[in-house]
PyMOL Python script that loads the backbone (N, CA, C, O; Angstrom):
from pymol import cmd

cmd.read_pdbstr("""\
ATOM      1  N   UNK A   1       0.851  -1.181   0.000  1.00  0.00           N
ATOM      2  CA  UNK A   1       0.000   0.000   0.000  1.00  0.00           C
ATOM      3  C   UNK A   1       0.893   1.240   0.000  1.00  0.00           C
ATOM      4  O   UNK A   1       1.772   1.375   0.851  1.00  0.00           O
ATOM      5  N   UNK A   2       0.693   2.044  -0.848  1.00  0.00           N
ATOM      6  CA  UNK A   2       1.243   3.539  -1.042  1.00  0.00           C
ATOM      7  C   UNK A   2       1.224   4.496   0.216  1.00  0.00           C
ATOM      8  O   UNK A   2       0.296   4.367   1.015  1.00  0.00           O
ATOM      9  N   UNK A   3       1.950   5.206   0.378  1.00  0.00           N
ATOM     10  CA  UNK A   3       1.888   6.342   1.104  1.00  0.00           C
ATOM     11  C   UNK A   3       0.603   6.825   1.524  1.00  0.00           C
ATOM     12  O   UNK A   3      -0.066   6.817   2.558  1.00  0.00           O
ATOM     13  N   UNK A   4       0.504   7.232   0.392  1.00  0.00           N
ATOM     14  CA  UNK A   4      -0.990   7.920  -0.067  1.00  0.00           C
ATOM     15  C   UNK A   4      -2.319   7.395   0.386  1.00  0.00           C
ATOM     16  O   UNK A   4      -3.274   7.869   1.001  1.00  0.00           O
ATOM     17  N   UNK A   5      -2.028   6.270  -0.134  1.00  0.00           N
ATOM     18  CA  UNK A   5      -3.608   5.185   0.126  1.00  0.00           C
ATOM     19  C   UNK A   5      -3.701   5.163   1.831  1.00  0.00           C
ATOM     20  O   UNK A   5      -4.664   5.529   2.503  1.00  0.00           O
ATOM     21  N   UNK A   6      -2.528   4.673   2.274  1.00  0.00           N
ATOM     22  CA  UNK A   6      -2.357   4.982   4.365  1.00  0.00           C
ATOM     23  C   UNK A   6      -3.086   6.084   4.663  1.00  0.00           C
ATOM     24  O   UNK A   6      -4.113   6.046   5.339  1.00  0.00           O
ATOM     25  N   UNK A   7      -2.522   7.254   4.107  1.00  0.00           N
ATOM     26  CA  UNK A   7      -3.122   8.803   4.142  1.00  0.00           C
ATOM     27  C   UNK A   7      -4.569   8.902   4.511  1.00  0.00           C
ATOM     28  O   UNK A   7      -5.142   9.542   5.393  1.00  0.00           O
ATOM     29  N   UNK A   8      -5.010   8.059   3.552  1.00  0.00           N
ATOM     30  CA  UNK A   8      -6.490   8.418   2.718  1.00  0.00           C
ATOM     31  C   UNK A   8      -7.420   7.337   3.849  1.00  0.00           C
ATOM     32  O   UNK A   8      -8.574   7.712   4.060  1.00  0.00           O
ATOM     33  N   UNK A   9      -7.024   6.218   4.464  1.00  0.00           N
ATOM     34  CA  UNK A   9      -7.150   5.038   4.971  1.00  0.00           C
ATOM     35  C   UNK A   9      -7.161   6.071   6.581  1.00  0.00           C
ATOM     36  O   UNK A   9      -8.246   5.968   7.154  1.00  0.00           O
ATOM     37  N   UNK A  10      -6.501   6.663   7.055  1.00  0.00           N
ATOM     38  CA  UNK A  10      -6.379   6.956   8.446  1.00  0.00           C
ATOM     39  C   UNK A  10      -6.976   8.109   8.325  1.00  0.00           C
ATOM     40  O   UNK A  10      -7.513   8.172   9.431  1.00  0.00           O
ATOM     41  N   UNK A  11      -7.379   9.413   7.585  1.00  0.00           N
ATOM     42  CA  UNK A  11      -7.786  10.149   7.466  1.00  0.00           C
ATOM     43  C   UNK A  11      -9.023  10.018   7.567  1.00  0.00           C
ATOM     44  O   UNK A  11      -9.630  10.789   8.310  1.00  0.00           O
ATOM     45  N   UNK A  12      -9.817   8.867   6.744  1.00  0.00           N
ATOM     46  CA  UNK A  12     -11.208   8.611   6.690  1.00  0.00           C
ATOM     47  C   UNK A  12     -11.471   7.645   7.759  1.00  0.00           C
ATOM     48  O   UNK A  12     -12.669   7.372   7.836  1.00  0.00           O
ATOM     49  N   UNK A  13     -10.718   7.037   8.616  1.00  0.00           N
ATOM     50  CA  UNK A  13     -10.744   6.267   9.847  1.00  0.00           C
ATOM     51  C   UNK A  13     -11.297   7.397  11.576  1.00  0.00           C
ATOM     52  O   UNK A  13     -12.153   7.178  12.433  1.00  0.00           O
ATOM     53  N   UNK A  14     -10.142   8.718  11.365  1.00  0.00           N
ATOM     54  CA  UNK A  14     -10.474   9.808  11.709  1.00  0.00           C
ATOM     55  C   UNK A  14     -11.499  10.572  11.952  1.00  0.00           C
ATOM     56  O   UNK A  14     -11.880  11.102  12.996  1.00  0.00           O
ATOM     57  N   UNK A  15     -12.165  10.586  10.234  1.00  0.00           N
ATOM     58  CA  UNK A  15     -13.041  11.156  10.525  1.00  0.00           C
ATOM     59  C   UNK A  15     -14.221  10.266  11.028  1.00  0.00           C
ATOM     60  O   UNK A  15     -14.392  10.605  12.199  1.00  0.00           O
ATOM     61  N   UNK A  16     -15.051   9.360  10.727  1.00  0.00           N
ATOM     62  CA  UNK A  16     -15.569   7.969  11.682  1.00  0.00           C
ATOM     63  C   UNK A  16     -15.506   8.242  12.431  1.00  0.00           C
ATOM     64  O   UNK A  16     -16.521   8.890  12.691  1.00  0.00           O
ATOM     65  N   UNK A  17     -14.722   8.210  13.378  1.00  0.00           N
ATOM     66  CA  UNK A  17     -14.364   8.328  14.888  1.00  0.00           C
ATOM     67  C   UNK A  17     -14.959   9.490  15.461  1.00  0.00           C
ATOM     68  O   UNK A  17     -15.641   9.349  16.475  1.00  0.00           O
ATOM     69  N   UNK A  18     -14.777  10.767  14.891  1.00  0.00           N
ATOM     70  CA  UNK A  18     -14.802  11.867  15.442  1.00  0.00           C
ATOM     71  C   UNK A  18     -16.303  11.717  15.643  1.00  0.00           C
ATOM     72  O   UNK A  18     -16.937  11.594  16.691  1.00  0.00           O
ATOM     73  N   UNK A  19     -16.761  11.762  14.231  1.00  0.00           N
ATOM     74  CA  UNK A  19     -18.155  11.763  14.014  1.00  0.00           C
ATOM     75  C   UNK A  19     -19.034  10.866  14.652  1.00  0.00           C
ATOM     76  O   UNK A  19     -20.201  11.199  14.856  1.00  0.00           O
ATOM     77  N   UNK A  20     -18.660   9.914  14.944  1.00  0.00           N
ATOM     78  CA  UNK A  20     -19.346   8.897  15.671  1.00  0.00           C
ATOM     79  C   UNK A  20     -19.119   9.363  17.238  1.00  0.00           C
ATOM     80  O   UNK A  20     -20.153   9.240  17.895  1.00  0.00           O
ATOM     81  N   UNK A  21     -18.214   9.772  17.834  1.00  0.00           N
ATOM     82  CA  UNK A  21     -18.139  10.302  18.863  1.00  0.00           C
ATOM     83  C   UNK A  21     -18.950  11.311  19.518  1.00  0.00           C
ATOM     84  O   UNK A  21     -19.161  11.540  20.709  1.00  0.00           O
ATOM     85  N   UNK A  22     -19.462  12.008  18.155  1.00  0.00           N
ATOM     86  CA  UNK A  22     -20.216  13.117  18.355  1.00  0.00           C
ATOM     87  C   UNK A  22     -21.886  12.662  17.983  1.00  0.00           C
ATOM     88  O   UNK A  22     -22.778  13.508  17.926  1.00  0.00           O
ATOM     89  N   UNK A  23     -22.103  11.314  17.767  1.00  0.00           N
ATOM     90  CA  UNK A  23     -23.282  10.774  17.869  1.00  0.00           C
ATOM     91  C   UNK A  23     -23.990  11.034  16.209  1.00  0.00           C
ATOM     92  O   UNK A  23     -25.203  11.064  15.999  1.00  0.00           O
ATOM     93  N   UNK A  24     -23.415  11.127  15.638  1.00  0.00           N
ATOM     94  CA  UNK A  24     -23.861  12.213  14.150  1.00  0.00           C
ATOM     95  C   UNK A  24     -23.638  10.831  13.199  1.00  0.00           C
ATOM     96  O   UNK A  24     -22.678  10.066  13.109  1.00  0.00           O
ATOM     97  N   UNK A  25     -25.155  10.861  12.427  1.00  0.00           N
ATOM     98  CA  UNK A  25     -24.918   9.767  11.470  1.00  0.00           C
ATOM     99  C   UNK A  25     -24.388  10.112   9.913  1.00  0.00           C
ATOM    100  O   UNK A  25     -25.143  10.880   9.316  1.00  0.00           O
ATOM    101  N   UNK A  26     -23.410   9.741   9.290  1.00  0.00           N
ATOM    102  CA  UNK A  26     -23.070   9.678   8.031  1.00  0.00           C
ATOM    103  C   UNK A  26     -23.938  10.318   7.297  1.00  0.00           C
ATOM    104  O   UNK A  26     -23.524  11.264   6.628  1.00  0.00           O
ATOM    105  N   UNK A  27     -25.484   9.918   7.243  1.00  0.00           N
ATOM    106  CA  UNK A  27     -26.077  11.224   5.683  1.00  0.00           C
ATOM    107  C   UNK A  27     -26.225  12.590   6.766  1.00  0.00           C
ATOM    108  O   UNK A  27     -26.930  13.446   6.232  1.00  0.00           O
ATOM    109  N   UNK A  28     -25.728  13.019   8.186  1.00  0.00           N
ATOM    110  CA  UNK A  28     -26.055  13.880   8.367  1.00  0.00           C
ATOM    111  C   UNK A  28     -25.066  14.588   7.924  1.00  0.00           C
ATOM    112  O   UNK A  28     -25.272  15.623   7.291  1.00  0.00           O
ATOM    113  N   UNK A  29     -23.594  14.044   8.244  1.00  0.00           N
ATOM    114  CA  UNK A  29     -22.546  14.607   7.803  1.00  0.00           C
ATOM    115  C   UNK A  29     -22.794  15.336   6.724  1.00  0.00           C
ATOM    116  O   UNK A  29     -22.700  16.563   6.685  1.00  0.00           O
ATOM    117  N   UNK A  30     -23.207  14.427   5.566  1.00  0.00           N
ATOM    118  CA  UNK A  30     -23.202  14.702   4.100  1.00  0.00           C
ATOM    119  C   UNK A  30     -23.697  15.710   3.910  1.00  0.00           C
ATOM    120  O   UNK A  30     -23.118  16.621   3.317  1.00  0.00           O
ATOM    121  N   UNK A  31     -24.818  15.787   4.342  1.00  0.00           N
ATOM    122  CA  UNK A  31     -26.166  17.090   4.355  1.00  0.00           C
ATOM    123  C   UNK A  31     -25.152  18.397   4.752  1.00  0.00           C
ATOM    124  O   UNK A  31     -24.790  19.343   4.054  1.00  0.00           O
ATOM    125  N   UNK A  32     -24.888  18.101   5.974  1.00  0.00           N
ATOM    126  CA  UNK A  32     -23.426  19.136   6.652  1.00  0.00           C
ATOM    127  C   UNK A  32     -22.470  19.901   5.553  1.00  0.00           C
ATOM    128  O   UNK A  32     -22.088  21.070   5.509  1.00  0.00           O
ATOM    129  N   UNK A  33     -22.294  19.061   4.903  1.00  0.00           N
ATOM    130  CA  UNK A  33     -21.189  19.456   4.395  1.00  0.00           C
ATOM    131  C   UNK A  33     -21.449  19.728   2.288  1.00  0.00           C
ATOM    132  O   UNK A  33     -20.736  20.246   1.428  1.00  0.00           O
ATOM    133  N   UNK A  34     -22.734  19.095   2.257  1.00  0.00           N
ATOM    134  CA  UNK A  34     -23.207  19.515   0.809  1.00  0.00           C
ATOM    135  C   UNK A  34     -22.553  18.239   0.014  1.00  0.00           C
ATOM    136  O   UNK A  34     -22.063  18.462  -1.093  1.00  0.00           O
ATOM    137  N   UNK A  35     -22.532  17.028   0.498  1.00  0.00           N
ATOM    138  CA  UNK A  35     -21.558  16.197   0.114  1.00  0.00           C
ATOM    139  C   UNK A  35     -22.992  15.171  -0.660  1.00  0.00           C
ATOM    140  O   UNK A  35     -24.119  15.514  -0.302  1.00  0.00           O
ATOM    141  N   UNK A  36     -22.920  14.377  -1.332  1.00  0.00           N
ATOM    142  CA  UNK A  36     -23.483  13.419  -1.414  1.00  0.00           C
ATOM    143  C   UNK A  36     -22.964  12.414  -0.413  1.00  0.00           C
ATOM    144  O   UNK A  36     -21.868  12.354   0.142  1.00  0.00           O
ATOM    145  N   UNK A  37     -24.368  11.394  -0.296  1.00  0.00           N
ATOM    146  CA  UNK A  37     -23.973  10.322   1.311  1.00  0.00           C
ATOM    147  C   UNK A  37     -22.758   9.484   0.916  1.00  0.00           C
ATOM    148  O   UNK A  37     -21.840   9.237   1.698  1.00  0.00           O
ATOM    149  N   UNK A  38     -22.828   8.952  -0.680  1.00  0.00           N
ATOM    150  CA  UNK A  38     -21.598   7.881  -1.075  1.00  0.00           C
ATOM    151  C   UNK A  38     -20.276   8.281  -1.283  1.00  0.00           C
ATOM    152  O   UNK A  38     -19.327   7.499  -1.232  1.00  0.00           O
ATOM    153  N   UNK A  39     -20.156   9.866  -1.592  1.00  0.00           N
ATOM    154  CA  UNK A  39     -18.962  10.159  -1.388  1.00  0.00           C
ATOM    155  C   UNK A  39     -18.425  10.059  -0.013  1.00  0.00           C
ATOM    156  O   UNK A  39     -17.491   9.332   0.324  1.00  0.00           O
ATOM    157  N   UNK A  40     -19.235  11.017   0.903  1.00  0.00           N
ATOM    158  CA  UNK A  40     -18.875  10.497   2.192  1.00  0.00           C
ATOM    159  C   UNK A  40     -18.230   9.205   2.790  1.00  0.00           C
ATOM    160  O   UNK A  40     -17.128   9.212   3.338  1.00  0.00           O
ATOM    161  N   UNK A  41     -19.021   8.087   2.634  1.00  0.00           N
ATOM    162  CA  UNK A  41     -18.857   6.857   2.796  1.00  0.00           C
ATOM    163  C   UNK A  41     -17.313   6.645   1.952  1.00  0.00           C
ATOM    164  O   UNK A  41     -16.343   6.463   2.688  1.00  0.00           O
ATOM    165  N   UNK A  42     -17.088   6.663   0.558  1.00  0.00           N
ATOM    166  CA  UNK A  42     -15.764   6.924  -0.027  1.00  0.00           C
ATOM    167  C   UNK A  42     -14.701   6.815   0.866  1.00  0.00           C
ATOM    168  O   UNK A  42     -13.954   5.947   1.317  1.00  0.00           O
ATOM    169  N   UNK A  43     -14.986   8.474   0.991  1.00  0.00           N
ATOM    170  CA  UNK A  43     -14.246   9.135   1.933  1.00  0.00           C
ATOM    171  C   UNK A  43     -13.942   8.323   3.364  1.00  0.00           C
ATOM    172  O   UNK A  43     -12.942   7.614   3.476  1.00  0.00           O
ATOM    173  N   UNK A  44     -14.452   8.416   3.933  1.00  0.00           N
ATOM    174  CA  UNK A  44     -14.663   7.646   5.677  1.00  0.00           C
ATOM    175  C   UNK A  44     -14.038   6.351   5.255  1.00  0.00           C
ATOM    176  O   UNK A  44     -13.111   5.904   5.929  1.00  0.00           O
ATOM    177  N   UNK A  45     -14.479   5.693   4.167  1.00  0.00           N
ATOM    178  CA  UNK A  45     -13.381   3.774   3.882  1.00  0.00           C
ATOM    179  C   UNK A  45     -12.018   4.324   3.162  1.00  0.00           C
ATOM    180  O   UNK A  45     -11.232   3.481   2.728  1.00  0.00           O
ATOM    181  N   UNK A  46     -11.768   5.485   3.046  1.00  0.00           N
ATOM    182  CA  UNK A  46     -10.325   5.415   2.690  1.00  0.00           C
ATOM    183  C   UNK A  46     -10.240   4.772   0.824  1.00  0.00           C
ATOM    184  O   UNK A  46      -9.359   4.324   0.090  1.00  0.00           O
ATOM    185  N   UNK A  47     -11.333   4.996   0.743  1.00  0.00           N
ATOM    186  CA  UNK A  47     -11.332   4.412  -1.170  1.00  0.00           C
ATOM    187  C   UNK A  47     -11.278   6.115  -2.040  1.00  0.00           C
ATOM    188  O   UNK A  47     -11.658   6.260  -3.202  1.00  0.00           O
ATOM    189  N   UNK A  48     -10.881   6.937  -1.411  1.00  0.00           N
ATOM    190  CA  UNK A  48     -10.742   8.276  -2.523  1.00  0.00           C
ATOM    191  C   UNK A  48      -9.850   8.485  -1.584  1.00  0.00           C
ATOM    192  O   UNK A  48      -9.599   7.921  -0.519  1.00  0.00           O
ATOM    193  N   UNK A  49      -9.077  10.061  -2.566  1.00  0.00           N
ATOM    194  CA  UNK A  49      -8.623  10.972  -2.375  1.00  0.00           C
ATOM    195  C   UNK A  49      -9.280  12.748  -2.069  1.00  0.00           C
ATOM    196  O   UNK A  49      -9.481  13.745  -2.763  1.00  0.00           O
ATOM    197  N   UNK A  50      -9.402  12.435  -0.895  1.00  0.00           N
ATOM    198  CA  UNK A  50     -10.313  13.503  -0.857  1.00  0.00           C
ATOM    199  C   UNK A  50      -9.452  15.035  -1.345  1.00  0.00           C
ATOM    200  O   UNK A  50      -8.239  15.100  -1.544  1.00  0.00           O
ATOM    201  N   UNK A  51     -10.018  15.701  -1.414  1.00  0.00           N
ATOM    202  CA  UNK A  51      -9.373  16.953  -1.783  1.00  0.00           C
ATOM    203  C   UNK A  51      -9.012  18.261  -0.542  1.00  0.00           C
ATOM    204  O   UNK A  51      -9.920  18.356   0.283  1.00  0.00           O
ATOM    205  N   UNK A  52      -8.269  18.882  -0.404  1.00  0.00           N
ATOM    206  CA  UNK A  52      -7.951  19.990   0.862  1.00  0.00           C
ATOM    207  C   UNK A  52      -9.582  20.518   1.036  1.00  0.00           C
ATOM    208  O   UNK A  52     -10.145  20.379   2.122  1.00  0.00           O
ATOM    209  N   UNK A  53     -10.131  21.004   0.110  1.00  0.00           N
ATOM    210  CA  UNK A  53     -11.283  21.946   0.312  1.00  0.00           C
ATOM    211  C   UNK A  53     -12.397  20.826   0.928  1.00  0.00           C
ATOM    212  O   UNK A  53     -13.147  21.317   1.772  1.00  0.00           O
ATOM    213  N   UNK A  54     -12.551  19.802   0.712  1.00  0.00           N
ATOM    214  CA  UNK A  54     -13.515  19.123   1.308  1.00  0.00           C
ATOM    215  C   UNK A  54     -12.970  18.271   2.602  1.00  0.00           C
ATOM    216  O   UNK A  54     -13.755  17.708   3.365  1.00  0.00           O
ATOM    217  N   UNK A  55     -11.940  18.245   2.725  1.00  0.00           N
ATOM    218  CA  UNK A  55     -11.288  18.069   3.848  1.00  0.00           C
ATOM    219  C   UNK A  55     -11.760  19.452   5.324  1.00  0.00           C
ATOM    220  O   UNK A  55     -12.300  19.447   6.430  1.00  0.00           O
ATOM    221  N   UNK A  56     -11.063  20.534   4.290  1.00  0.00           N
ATOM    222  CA  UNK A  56     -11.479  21.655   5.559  1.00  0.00           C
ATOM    223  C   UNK A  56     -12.972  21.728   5.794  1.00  0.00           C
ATOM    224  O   UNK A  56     -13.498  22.131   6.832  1.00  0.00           O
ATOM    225  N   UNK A  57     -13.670  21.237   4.575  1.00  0.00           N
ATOM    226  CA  UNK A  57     -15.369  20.937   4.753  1.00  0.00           C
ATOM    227  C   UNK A  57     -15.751  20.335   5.777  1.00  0.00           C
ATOM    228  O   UNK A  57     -16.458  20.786   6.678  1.00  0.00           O
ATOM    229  N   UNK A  58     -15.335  19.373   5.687  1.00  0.00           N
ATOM    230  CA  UNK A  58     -15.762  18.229   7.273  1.00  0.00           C
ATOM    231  C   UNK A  58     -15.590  18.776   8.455  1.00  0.00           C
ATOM    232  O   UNK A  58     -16.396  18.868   9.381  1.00  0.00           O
ATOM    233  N   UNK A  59     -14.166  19.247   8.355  1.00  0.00           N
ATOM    234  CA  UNK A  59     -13.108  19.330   9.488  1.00  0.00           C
ATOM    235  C   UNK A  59     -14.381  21.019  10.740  1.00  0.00           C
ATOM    236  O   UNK A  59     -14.797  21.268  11.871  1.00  0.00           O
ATOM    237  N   UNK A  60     -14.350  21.544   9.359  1.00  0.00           N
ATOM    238  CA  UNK A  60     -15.705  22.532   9.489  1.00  0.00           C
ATOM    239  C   UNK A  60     -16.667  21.897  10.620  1.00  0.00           C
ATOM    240  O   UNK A  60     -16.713  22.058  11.840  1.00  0.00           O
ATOM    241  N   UNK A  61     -17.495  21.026   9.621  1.00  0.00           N
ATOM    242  CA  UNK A  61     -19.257  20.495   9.823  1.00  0.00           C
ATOM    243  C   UNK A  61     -18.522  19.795  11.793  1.00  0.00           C
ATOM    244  O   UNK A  61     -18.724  20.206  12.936  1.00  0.00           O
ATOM    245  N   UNK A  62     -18.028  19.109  11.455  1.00  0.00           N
ATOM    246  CA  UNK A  62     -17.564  18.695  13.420  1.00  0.00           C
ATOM    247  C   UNK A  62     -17.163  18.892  13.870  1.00  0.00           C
ATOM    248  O   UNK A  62     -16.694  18.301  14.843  1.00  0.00           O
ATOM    249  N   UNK A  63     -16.957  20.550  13.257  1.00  0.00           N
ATOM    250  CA  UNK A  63     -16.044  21.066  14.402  1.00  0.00           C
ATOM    251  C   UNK A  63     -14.643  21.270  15.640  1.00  0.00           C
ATOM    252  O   UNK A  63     -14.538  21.665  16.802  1.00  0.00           O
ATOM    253  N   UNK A  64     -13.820  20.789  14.669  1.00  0.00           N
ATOM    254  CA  UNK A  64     -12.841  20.221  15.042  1.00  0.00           C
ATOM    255  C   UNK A  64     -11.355  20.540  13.811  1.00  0.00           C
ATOM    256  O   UNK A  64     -11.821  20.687  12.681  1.00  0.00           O
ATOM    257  N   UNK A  65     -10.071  20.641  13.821  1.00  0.00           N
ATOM    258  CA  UNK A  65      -9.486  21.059  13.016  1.00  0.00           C
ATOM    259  C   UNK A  65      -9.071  20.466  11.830  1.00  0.00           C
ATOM    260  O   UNK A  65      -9.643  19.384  11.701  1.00  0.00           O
ATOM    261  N   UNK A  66      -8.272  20.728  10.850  1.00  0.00           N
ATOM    262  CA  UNK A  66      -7.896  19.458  10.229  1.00  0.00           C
ATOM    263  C   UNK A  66      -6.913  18.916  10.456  1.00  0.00           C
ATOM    264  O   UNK A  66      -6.633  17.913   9.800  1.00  0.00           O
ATOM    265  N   UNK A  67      -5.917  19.461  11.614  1.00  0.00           N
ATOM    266  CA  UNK A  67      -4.902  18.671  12.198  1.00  0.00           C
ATOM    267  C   UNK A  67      -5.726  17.343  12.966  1.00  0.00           C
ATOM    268  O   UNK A  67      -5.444  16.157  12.792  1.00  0.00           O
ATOM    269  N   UNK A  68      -6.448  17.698  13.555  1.00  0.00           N
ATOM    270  CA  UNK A  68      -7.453  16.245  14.237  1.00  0.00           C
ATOM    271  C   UNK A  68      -7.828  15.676  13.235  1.00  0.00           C
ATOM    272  O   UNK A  68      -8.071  14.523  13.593  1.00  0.00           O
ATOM    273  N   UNK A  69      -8.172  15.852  11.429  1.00  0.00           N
ATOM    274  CA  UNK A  69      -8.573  15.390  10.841  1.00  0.00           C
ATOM    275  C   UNK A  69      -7.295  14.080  10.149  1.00  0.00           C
ATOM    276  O   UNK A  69      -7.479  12.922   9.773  1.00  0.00           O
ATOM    277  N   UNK A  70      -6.154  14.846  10.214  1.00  0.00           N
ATOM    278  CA  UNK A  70      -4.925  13.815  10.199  1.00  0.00           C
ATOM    279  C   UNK A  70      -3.824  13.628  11.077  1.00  0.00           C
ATOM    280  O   UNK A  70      -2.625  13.718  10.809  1.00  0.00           O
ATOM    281  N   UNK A  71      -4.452  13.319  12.312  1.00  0.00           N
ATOM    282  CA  UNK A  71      -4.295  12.634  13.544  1.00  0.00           C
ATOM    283  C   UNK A  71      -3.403  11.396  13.004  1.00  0.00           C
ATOM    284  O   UNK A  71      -3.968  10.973  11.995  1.00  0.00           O
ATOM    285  N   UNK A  72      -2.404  10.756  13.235  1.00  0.00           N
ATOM    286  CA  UNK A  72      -1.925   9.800  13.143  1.00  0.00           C
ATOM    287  C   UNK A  72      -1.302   9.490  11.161  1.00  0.00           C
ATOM    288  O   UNK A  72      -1.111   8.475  10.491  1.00  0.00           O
ATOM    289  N   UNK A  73      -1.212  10.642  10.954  1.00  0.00           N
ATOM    290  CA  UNK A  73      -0.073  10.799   9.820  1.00  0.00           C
ATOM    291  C   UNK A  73       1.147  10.421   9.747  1.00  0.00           C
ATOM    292  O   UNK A  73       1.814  10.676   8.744  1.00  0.00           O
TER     293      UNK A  73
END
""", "prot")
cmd.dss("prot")
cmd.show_as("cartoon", "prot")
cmd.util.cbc("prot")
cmd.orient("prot")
């Protein structure tokens, strides 16, 4: 596994966590953030590359930074 793919894999592990911590279900996120629900999901299994701007999107919607968003980089 690439660099990258780890990246993308702990990043979307991250966000899961946070979000689930905060009791918040996945299409709410989406709604949150203007996302469709399957990108989300994407995103959260580590199967994309999300982009900076939808990164700071999330990092936004829960309130929380995007250094917490790549926690364990």
């Amino acid at each position: 596994m690439e660099a990258h793919e780890k990246a993308a894999k702990q990043i979307g592990q991250n966000i899961r966590e946070i979000r689930s911590a905060k009791h918040m279900h996945q299409c709410e996120l989406a709604k949150m953030c203007n996302f469709e629900p399957s990108n989300l999901n994407r995103i959260e299994a580590g199967n994309t590359n999300p982009t900076l701007r939808s990164l700071v999107t999330i990092a936004e919607a829960l309130g929380v930074t995007l250094s917490q968003l790549c926690k364990g980089l």
